[in-house]
C-alpha positions in Angstrom: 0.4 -5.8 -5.0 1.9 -7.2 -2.1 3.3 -10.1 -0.1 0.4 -10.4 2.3 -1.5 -12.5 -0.1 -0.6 -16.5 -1.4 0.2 -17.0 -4.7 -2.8 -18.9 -5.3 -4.3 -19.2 -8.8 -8.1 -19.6 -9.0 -10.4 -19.8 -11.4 -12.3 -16.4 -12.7 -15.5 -18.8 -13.8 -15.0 -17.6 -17.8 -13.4 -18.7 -20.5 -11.6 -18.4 -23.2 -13.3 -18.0 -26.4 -10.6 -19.5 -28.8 -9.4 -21.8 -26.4 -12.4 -22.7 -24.7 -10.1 -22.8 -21.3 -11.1 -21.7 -17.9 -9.1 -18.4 -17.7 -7.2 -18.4 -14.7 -5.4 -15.4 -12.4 -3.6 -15.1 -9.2 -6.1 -14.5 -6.6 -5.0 -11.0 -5.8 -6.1 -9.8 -9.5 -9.4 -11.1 -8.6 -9.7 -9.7 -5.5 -8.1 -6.1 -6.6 -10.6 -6.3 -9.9 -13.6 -7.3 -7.4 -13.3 -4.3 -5.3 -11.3 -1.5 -7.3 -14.2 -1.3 -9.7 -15.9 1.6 -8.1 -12.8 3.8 -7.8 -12.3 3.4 -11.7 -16.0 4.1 -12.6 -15.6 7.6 -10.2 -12.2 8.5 -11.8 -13.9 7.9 -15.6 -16.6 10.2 -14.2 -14.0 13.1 -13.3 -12.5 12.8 -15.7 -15.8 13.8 -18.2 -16.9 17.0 -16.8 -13.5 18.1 -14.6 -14.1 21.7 -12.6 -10.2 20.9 -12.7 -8.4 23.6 -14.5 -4.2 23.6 -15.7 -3.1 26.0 -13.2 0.9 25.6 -12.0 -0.3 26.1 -8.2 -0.6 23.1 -6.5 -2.9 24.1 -3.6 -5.3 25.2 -6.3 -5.1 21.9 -8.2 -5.6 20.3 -5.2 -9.0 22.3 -4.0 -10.7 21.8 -7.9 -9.8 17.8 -7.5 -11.6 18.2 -4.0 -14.0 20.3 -5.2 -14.5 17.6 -7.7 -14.9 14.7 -5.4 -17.6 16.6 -3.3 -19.6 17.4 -6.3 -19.8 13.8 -7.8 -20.1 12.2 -4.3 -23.4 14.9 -3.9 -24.7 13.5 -7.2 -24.1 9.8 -5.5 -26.5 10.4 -2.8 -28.5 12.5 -4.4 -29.7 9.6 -6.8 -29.9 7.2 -4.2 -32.2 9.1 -1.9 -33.9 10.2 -5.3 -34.2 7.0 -6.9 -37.5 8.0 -9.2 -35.4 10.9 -10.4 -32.5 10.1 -12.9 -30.4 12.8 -13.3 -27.1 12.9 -15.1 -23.9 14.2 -13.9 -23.6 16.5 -16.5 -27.1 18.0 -15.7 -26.5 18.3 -11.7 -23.3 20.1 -12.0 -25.3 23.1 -14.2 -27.6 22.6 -11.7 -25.2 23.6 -9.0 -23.3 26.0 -10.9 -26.4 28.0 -11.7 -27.3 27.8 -7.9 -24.2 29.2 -6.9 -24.1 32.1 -9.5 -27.6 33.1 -8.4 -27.0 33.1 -4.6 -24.0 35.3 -5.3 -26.2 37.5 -7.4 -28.8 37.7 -5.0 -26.0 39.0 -2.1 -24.3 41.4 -4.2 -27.7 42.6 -5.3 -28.8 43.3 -1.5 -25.3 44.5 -0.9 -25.9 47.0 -3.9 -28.7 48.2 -2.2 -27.2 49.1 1.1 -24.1 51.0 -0.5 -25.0 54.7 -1.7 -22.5 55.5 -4.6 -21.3 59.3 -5.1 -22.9 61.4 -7.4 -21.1 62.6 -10.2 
């Protein structure tokens, strides 16, 4: 938090259920709750299904957590240009993952082809 903002309490329009008081809160908690709600809903989803691995490299930690982002920000838009279509997270990233494993066997595959290996 910082010193740009008043220290104005304001009312968050509930209230208590014991008390039956308005429940009130400086108005940077409001505002940080009112727009920070996103980033904790995409962190819970990294958290579930993580490509992130413990590896001591930090350059490698930091490509998975990239790696990561892309992924569920690719699920984002996919479901909003898709909006009949409800996929899970879970289910895209196999999606994906399968994808990529049969691309790379389809090159090494025409690859194979090309190569002649010795006879024995």
């Amino acid at each position: 938090m910082t010193c740009a903002n008043d220290a104005i309490i304001v009312n968050t329009g509930r209230k208590d259920r014991k008390a039956n008081m308005e429940i009130k809160k400086p108005y940077v908690v409001v505002q940080y709750n009112k727009y920070m709600k996103g980033v904790g809903r995409v962190d819970q989803y990294l958290s579930f299904y993580s490509v992130q691995r413990k590896t001591l490299k930090w350059s490698k930690n930091v490509v998975l957590y990239l790696l990561n982002c892309a992924l569920f920000n690719a699920v984002f838009v996919y479901r909003t240009l898709n909006t009949n279509k409800n996929v899970k997270y879970k289910n895209f990233l196999h999606e994906v993952g399968r994808s990529w494993i049969s691309e790379v066997q389809d090159r090494s595959e025409s690859n194979s082809d090309d190569l002649q290996l010795p006879e024995k």
